[in-house]
N, C-alpha and C positions, 0 to 999 in steps of 0.2 A: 504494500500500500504506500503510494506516493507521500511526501513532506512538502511543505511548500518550497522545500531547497529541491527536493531532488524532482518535484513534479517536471519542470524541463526538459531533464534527462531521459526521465518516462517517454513522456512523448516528442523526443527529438529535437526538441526545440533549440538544447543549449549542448552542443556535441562535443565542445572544446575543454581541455583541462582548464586554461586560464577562465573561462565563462562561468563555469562550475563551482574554482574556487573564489571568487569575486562574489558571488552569490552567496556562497556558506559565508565569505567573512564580514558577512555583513551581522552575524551571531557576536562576534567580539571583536575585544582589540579597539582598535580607533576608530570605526564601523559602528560602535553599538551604538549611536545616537541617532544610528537610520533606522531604526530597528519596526518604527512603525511605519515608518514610508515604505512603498509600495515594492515590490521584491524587486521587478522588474527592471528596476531604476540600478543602474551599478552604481560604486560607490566615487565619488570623484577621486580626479588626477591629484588635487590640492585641496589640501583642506585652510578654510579661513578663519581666523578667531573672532568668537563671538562678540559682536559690538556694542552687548549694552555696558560691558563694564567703561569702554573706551568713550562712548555717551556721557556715561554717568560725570566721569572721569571732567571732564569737556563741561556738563555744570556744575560740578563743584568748582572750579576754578573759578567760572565767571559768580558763584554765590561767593566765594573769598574774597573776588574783588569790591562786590557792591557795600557786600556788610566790613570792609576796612575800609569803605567811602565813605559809611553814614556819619554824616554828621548830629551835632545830640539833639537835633531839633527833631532831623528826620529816625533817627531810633527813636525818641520818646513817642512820636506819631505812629511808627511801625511796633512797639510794645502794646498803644494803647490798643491798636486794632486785632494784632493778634491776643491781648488779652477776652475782647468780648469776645472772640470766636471761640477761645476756650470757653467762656462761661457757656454760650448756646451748645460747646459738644459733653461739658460737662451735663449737663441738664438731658440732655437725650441719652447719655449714656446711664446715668440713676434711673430714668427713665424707663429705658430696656433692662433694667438688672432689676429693677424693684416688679417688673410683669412677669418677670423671670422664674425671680423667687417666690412670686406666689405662686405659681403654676405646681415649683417644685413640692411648695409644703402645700396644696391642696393635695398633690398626688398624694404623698409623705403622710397625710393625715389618712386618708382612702386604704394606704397598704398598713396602717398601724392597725385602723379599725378591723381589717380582715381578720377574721382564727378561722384557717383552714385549717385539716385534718393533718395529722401529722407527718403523712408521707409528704406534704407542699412546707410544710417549716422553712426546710434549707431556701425552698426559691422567696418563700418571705422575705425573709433574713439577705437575700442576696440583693432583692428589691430595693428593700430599706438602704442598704450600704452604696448603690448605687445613688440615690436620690442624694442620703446624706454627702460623697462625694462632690456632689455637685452644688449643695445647697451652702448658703451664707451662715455656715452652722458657730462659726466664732464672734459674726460681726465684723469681719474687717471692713466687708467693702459696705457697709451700712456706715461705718464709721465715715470710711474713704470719703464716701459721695455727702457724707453732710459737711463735708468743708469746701469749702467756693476756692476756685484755681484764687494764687496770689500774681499779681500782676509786678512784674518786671519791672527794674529802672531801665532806664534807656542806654545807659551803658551796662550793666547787665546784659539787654537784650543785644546789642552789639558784641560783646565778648562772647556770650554762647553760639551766636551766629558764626563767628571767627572761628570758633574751635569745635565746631561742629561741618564746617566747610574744610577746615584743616585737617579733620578726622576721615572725613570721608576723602578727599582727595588722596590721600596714605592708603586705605583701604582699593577703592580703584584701580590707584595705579598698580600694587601689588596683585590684583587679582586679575588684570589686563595682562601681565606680564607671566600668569600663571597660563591664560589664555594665548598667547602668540608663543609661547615655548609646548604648549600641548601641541598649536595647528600648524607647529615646524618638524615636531619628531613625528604626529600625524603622517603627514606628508611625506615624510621619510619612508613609514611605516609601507605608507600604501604603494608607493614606487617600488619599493622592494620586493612587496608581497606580487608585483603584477611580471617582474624581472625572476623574481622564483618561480613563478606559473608558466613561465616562458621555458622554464629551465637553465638559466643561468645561476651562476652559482651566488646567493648572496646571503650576507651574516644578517637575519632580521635583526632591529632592536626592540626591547621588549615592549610587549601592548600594553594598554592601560587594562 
């Protein structure tokens, strides 16, 4: 009975060793991230590195440069505005946790009230422990949500900007850098893998 690798083979379609194994090594190696695309499709010549980190990368610089621009007029104006917007996500967010938590403890009341027969105990018992899991059973976040966000100095709001643009910028470019050295030994990989399928003789280096 045919695999989606080897159905090809079955009926003719893909007769060549190189075909064959370009197909299978889409299972692993530097290949697995085709794994849902379509078989059909070979795996390419070059592989390119992912673009969102090099994105990202690209606006944290330009958020570096704005927030070492602001001046105190314009941070005390950008603190005040991002502070209401926390106040309206703070309020929908107690909002969503307080409809939440009753849901939990109506059920929570429903499973206490139950006495089933003794062989259902255990699934009682497993009920309750799941609900408890989930339920606001210390008060933290009852506590959390009845304190109103504090709102920021303007230079405050300025320095966290700074070091939150200079954080992610560090992060990025490190993770850009993990990306273009993955879609260079890639690359490597799959030249290789297509020069062994030919029957030349070459040293792979190892897959991910």
């Amino acid at each position: 009975m045919p695999t989606g690798y080897t159905a090809p083979v079955e009926d003719g379609t893909i007769t060549t060793l190189e075909e064959y194994g370009l197909r299978c090594a889409r299972a692993f190696g530097w290949c697995i991230g085709m794994r849902e695309e379509s078989l059909s499709r070979p795996p390419p010549t070059e592989l390119k590195p992912d673009a969102y980190h090099k994105n990202a990368l690209k606006a944290a610089e330009r958020a570096l440069v704005e927030a070492e621009a602001l001046t105190d007029d314009a941070a005390d104006k950008a603190t005040e505005k991002a502070h209401k917007r926390e106040i309206v996500r703070h309020a929908e967010r107690k909002k969503r946790h307080d409809l939440e938590e009753s849901r939990y403890r109506a059920m929570h009341a429903k499973v206490t009230a139950w006495k089933p027969a003794p062989g259902y105990t255990a699934l009682r018992n497993m009920m309750l422990e799941q609900l408890e899991t989930c339920m606001d059973t210390d008060g933290f976040f009852e506590k959390y949500y009845s304190r109103k966000p504090k709102r920021e100095t303007g230079q405050q709001y300025k320095a966290r900007a700074i070091k939150v643009a200079k954080r992610d910028i560090a992060d990025h470019r490190k993770e850009y850098a993990k990306e273009v050295k993955a879609a260079r030994e890639g690359t490597k990989w799959l030249r290789g893998l297509r020069d062994a399928l030919k029957g030349e003789a070459v040293e792979a280096p190892l897959a991910q």
